[in-house]
C-alpha positions, 0 to 999 in steps of 0.5 A: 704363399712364399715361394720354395727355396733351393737348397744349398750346397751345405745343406744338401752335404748335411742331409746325406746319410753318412754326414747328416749332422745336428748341433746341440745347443745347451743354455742353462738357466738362473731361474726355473724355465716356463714352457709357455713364456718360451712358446710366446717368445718364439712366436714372436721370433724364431718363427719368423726366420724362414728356416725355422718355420720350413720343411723339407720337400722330399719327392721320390725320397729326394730332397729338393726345397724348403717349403713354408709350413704352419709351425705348431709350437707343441710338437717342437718344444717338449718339456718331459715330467722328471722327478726333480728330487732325483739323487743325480741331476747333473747325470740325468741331463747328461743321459738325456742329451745322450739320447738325443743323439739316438733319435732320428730327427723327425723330416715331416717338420721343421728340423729342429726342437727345443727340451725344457727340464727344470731341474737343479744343478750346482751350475743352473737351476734349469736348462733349455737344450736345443737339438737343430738339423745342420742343414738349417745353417751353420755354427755361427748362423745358429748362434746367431740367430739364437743370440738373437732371441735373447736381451741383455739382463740389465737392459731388456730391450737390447741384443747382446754385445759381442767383443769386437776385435781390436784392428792392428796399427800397420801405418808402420809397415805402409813404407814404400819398399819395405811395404811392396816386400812384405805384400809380395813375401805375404803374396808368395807364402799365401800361394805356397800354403795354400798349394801345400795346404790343399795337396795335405787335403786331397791326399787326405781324401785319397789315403792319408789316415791319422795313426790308430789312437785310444781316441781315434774313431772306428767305422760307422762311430758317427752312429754310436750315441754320444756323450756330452760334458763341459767344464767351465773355466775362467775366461780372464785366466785364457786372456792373461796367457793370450796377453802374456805369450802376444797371441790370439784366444785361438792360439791359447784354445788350441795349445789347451786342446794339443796339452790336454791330448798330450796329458790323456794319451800318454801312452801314445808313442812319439812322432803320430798323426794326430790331425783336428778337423775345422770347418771355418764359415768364411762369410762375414757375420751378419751379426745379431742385429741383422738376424733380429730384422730378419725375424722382426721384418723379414729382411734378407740377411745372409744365412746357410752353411758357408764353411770351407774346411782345414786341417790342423796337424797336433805335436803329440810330444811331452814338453819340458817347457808347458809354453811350448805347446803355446808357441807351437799353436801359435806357429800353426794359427799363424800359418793357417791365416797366410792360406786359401785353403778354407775358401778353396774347400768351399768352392770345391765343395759347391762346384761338385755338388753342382757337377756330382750331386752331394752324394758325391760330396758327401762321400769326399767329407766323410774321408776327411772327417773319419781319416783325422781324428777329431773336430774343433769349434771355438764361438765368441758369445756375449760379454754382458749376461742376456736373458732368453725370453726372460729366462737369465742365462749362467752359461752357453754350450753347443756342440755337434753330433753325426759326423764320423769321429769320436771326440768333437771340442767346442769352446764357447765364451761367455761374459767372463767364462769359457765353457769346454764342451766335449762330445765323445763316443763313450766307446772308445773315450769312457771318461769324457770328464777326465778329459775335460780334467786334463784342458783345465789341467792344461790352461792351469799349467800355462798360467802357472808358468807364465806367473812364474816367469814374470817373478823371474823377470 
């Protein structure tokens, strides 16, 4: 028998009442979805990754290891009768994930499961929605690992690519002086960020609260249901404004999300604080292919919840320039990457679940997660369209759910598409789909400006 293993300073924060969270990953199929092929695929897979195939040992209602269980398939993947010549499909689905947000997730197995409905939308003609407890692992962990149970369509027998990031030419800044300058002015911006950074955060914790908007969340909104919408737009159209404004595809997600907020709340006055919440997994990426080996041959590749957070502050002010809000992203990514203040986090993190215990940690995430207004997430997903079990894929789309805020926004990319998924309590935010409106709105407004300024010049 496998031996117990010690849970982790992240998993222990996720399985604290106040921010016990689940990640809903929702795939959406070309082809109507056969529950058995699926079982057969994860038997082969999934159960062989030690997380998936673990429970949790609780004694005296402490949760103490992950315990190596026998997986019975049936009570993990659940496949509901639906009518499918019901009027609205689209809405069913939407409904059904809300639902999932209301249910406890079961602690006497392990903690995650798959739903199959094979019903026919305009996007997909069926979907596969996973519902995974947060203490498993991280974002880019899951997708990972999820990634690594699919092919690609035109080669079966291959994992997914995923884009590789282009390494800069600095051979012209390694120049004696002018090189010691610029390291130690790096050096010295480092620190300085890094101090101011984490001052912003432990006042957060103590007492600074984002101003009261139409989207910021109340006491106790990480119990209400949620609502989950995404909007897929064009991934050539985010790379021609990266391209055009010399910027990164985060700088470009981020000026949408600060747009489309600006479009949605202008009834907001002037000069508020409107702060989004990021968790930045500061492993490096073991990639898809170590994932596979560790389902394939049990190898130790690295997993968990490895993530630090930061706080990202949003201008909420009308621009007579839409490229504005562009340049003002990429002035808050480019100082946010010259700190430590995702690491520093990390490491707090883990030295007061260790002195405190997580109930202690927990407590301090949750006065960073309910004092800013929301959270963002952006996942690089494959660049050629993959299979999962099978099954082709037409589109990717995760998202969080548990934590205390009202409006949570994922991107995800995917071959030549980028999904914009919202989570909303519907609550406070009624239409989440005039939300994602005002992001498409948003990335249109830029490409339109950028197109005109190019026929300017």
């Amino acid at each position: 028998m496998e031996p117990a293993e010690v849970l982790s300073p992240g998993s222990l924060l996720f399985l604290e009442p106040k921010t016990s969270c689940c990640i809903i990953a929702m795939m959406g199929c070309k082809t109507s979805i056969d529950p058995a092929i699926l079982k057969l695929g994860l038997n082969q897979t999934l159960l062989h990754h030690p997380r998936f195939s673990s429970k949790l040992l609780v004694i005296n209602g402490v949760k103490k290891k992950w315990v190596k269980t026998q997986v019975d398939l049936d009570n993990h993947v659940v496949v509901p009768v639906v009518d499918t010549e019901m009027e609205s499909p689209a809405l069913f689905i939407e409904d059904y994930i809300s639902h999932l947000t209301t249910i406890p997730i079961d602690f006497s197995k392990p903690l995650w499961e798959l739903h199959i409905l094979n019903l026919k939308t305009p996007e997909a003609e069926a979907f596969a929605i996973f519902r995974i407890h947060h203490s498993i692992g991280d974002g880019m962990s899951l997708i990972s690992i999820l990634l690594a149970c699919c092919r690609k369509s035109a080669d079966p027998g291959a994992l997914p690519t995923l884009p590789t990031q282009k390494q800069t030419d600095d051979r012209g800044n390694r120049r004696k002086i002018v090189w010691l300058v610029l390291a130690v002015w790096s050096v010295l911006r480092l620190m300085s960020n890094t101090l101011v950074d984490l001052s912003l955060f432990m006042a957060t914790i103590l007492f600074m609260k984002d101003t009261k908007t139409p989207v910021k969340g109340l006491s106790g909104v990480e119990h209400n249901p949620k609502r989950f919408v995404h909007r897929t737009v064009r991934l050539d159209d985010i790379k021609l404004v990266k391209n055009a404004m010399d910027m990164t595809v985060n700088d470009v997600i981020l000026g949408v999300t600060q747009a489309g907020e600006v479009d949605k709340s202008k009834s907001i006055p002037k000069n508020i604080r409107l702060r989004a919440t990021v968790l930045v997994n500061i492993r490096q990426d073991a990639g898809i292919q170590a994932m596979a080996d560790m389902m394939k041959k049990k190898s130790k590749a690295k997993w968990g919840n490895k993530f630090g957070f930061i706080c990202v502050p949003f201008n909420i002010a009308l621009q007579n320039d839409p490229l504005d809000y562009l340049r003002q992203a990429k002035a808050i990514v480019q100082r946010k990457k010259l700190s430590l203040q995702a690491l520093c986090t990390y490491m707090t993190n883990n030295c007061v679940v260790r002195l405190f215990g997580s109930k202690v940690s927990s407590c301090l995430a949750y006065r960073v997660f309910s004092n800013t207004t929301m959270s963002i997430s952006n996942v690089v997903g494959p660049v050629e369209e993959i299979s999962f079990f099978g099954h082709p894929i037409a589109f990717i789309a995760p998202t969080v759910f548990g934590h205390p805020q009202a409006l949570t926004i994922h991107f995800q990319s995917y071959v030549d598409k980028m999904s914009i998924v919202v989570a909303v309590d519907p609550s406070l935010i009624s239409d989440p789909h005039l939300l994602c409106d005002d992001f498409q709105e948003s990335l249109k407004l830029f490409k339109d400006a950028i197109v005109i300024n190019d026929g300017v010049c």
